[in-house]
C-alpha positions as CSV (number, residue, x, y, z in Angstrom):
1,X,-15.1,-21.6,53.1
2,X,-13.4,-18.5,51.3
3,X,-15.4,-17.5,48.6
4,X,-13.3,-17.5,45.0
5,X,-12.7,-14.1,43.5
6,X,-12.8,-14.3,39.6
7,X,-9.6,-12.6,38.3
8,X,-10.7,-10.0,36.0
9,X,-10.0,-10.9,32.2
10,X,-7.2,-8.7,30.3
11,X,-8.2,-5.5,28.9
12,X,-9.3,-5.9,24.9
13,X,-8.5,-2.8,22.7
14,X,-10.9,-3.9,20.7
15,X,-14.0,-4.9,23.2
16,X,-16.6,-2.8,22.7
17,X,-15.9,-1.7,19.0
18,X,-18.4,-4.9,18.2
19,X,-21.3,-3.8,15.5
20,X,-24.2,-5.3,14.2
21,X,-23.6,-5.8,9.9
22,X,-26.0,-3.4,9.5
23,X,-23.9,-0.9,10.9
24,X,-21.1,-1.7,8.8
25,X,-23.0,-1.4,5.8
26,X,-24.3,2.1,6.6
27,X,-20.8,3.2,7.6
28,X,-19.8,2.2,4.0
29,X,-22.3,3.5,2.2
30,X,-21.9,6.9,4.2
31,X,-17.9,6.9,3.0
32,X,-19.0,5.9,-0.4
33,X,-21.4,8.5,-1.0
34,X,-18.6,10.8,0.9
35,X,-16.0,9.5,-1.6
36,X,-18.6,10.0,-4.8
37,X,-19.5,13.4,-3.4
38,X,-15.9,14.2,-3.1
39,X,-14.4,13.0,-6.9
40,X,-17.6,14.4,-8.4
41,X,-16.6,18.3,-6.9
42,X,-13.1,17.2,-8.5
43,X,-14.6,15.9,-11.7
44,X,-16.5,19.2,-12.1
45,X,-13.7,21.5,-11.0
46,X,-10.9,19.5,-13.4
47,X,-13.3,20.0,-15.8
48,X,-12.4,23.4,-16.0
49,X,-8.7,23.3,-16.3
50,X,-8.9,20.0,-18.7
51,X,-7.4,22.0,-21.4
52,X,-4.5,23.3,-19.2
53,X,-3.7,19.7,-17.3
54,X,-4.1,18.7,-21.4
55,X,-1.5,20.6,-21.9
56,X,0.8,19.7,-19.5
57,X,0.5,16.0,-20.7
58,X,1.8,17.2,-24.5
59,X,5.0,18.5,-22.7
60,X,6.9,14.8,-23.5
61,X,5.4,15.3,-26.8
62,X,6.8,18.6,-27.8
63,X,10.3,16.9,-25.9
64,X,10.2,14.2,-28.8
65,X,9.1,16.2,-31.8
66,X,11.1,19.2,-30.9
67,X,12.2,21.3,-32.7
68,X,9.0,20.9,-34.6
69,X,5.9,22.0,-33.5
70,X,2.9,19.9,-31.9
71,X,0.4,19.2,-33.7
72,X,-2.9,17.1,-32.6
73,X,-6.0,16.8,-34.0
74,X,-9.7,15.4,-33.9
75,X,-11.9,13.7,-36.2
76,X,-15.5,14.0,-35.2
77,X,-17.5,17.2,-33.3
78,X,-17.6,15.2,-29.6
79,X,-14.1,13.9,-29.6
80,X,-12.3,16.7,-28.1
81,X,-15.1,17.5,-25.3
82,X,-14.5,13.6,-24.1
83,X,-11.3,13.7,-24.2
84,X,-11.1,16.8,-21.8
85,X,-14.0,14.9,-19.6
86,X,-11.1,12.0,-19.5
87,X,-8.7,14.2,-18.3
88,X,-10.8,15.6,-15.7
89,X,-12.0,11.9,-14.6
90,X,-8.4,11.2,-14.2
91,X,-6.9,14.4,-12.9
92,X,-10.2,13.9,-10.0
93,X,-8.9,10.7,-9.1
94,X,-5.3,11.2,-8.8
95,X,-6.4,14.7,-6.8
96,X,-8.9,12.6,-4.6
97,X,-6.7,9.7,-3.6
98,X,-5.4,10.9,-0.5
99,X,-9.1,11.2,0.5
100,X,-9.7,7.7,-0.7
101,X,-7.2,6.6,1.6
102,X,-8.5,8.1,4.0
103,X,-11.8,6.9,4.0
104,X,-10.8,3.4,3.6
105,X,-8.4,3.7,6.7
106,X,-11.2,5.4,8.6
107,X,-13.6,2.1,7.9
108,X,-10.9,-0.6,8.4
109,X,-9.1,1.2,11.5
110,X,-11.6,0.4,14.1
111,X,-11.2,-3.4,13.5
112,X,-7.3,-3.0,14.4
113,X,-4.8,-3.1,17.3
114,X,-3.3,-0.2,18.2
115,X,-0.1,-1.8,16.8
116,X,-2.2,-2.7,13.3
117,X,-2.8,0.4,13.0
118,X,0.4,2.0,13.3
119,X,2.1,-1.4,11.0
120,X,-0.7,0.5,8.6
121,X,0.4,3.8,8.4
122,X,3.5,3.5,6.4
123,X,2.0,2.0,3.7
124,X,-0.9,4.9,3.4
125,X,2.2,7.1,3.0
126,X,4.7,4.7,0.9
127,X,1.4,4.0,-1.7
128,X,1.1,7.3,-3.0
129,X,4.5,8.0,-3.2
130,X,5.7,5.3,-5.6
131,X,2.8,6.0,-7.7
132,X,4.4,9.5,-8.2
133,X,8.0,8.1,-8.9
134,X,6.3,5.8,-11.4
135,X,4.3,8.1,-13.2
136,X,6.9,10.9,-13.3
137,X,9.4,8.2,-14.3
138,X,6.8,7.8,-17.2
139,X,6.1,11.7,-17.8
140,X,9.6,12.4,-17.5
141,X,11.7,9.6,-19.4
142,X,9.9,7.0,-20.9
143,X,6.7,8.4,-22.7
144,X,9.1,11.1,-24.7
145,X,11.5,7.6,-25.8
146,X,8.6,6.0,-26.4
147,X,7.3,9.0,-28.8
148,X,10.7,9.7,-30.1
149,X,10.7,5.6,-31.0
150,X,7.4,5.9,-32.9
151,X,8.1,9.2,-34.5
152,X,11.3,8.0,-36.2
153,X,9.4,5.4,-38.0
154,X,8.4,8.0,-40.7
155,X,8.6,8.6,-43.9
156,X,8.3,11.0,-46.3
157,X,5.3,9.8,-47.6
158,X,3.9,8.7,-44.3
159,X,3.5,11.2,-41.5
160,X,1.9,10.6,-37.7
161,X,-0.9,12.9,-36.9
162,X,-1.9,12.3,-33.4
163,X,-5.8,12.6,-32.5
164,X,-6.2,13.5,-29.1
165,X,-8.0,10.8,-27.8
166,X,-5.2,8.5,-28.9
167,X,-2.9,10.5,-27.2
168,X,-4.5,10.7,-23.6
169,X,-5.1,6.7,-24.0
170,X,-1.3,5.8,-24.9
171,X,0.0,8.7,-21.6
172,X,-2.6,7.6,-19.5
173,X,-2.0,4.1,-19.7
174,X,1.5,4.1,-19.4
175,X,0.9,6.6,-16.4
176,X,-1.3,4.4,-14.9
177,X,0.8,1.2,-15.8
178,X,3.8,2.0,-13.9
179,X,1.9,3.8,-10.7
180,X,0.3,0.7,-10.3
181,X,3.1,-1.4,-10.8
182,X,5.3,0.5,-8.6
183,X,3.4,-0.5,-5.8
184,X,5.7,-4.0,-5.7
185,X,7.8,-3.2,-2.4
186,X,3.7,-2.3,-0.7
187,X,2.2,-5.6,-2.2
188,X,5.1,-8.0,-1.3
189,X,6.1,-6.0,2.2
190,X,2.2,-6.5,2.9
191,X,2.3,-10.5,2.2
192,X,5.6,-10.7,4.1
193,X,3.9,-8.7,7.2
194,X,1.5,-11.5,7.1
195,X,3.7,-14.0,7.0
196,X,2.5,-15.3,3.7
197,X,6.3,-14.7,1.9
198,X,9.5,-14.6,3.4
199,X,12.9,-13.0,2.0
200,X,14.2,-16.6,1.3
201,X,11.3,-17.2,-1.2
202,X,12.1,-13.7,-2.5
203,X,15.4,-14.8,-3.3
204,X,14.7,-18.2,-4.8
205,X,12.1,-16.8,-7.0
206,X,14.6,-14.3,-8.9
207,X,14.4,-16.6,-12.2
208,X,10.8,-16.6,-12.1
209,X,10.1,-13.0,-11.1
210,X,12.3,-11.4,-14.2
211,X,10.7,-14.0,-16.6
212,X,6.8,-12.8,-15.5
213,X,8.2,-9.1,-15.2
214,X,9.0,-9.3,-19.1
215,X,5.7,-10.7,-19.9
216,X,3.7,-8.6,-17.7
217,X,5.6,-5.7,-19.5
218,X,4.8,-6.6,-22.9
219,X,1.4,-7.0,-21.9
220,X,0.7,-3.7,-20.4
221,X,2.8,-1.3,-22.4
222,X,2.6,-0.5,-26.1
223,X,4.3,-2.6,-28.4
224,X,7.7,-0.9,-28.0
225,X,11.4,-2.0,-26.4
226,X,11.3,1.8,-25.3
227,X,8.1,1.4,-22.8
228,X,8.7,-2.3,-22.3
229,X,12.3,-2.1,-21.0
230,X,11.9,1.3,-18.8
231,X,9.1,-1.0,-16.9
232,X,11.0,-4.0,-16.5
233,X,13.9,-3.0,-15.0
234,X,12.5,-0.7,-12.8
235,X,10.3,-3.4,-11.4
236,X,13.4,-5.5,-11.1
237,X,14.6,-2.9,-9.0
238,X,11.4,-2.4,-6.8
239,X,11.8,-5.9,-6.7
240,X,15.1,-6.0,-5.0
241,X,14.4,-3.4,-2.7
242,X,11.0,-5.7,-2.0
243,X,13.6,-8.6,-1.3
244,X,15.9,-5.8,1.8
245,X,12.2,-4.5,3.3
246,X,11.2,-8.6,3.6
247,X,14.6,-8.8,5.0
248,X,13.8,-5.9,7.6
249,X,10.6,-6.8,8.5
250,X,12.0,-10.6,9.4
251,X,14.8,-9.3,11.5
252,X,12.5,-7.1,13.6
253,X,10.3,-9.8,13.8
254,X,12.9,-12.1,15.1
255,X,14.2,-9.2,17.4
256,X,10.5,-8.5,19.1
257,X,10.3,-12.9,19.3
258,X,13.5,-12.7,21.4
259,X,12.7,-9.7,23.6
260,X,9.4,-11.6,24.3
261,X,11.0,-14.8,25.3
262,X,13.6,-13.2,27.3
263,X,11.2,-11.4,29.1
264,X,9.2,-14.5,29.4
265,X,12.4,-15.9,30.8
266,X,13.0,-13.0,33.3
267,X,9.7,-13.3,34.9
268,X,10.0,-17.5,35.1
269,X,13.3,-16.4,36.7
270,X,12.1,-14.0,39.1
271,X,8.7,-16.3,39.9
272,X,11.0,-19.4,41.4
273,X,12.7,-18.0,44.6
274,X,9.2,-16.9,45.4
275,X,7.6,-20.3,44.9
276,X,10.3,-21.9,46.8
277,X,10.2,-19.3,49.8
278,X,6.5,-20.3,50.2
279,X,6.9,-23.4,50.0
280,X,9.7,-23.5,52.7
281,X,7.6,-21.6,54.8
282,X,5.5,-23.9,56.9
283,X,1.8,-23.4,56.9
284,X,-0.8,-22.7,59.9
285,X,-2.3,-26.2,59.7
286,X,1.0,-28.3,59.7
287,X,2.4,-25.8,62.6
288,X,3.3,-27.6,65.9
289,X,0.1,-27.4,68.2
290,X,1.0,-25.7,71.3
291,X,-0.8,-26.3,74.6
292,X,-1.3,-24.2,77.7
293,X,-0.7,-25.6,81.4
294,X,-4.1,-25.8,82.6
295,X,-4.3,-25.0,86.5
296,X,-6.1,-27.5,88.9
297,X,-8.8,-26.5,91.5
């Protein structure tokens, strides 16, 4: 009796990556202390150029009070040496984010196929650079409307004087609020690469998505038309361009589905005249028996 060969089981990108939980946790700890090691050089070195990164924050002020000149002010001893520490704590982490990345790619990546990984890439790249159109969208446009809308609400009797704290909290959190938010097309591509939303849904739920976009807006921005309408149509727009990427990412998908079947197909194709040639083909046991004149003494 022939003795049965196993056939070898297809090869596993990921066998062999397998790791206790313990040696996940030290991994993370490791890139955390990396990470902390990393923003705290920043939060040191930003320290030291808090007062020109200040600086370069006022520009949409002077935009809206000009020709006048900037005038900010503090109220108590430890105000101003906060507020630079602020700007250094967020100048760190907008300098260390690429690193961030990084170091979250590096811990998720060895749980991924090849093609995960690659799927991944673009939106390492895509992430930081809608957080830059949003905040210069901010720095640029709407935080000087925004100041000009404010600024024009005074009187003669009633002037603003701007404390730097206040100041760094209204940018920042505008700068921070549409960064954030402009990461729409990454969020919904992401659900949609999951299959968890499709362009269909997308495009039913236009009604819906401009009614939450208002609210969201009035929630996040300061009480003004100016900041609340340059972050809703902008994310009405990232949301349309959300709806095309869905769009592209289901037509691929489809595409890649009917390579795979016709392939599929091919190979079913190719398997039958094979089959039936062996089984046309008679075999040794079934074969006619054929006998040898035997000679008589």
């Amino acid at each position: 009796m022939a003795a049965q060969t196993k056939l070898p089981a297809p090869d596993d990108e990921l066998a062999g990556s397998e790791a206790p939980l313990l040696d996940h946790l030290i991994e993370l700890r490791t890139r955390l202390i990396r990470a902390l090691i990393v923003l705290f050089v920043l939060l040191i070195a930003c320290f030291f150029v808090a007062k020109p990164i200040y600086e370069i924050l006022l520009e949409p002020y002077r935009v809206a009070v000009a020709p006048e000149k900037v005038e900010v002010i503090f109220t108590s001893p430890p105000e101003w040496f906060f507020t630079q520490l602020n700007v250094a704590f967020f100048a760190a982490l907008l300098i260390g984010f690429p690193y961030l990345a990084y170091e979250i790619y590096g811990f998720v990546a060895p749980g991924l196929y090849k093609k995960e990984r690659k799927a991944f890439v673009p939106y390492l790249i895509a992430t930081p650079l809608l957080f830059v159109l949003g905040t210069s969208l901010v720095y640029f446009a709407v935080l000087p409307m925004a100041l000009h809308f404010f600024l024009g609400m005074q009187t003669p009797e009633v002037r603003l004087l701007m404390k730097v704290s206040e100041y760094l909290s209204f940018a920042m959190t505008l700068i921070l609020a549409f960064g954030i938010c402009f990461q729409l097309p990454v969020i919904l591509t992401l659900l949609a690469q999951i299959d968890l939303l499709g362009k269909k849904t997308l495009e039913k739920g236009r009604r819906y998505a401009i009614v939450i976009i208002l609210i969201f807006a009035a929630l996040i921005t300061p009480p003004d038309p100016i900041s609340q309408l340059g972050l809703s149509l902008p994310l009405y727009l990232l949301y349309e361009v959300s709806i095309l990427s869905v769009g592209f990412i289901e037509k691929r998908r489809a595409a890649a589905e009917a390579a795979r079947k016709a392939a599929e197909e091919a190979e079913a194709t190719a398997a039958e005249p094979a089959e039936t040639a062996v089984a046309a083909t008679p075999s040794a046991a079934t074969a006619p028996a054929t006998t040898s004149p035997s000679s008589s003494s």
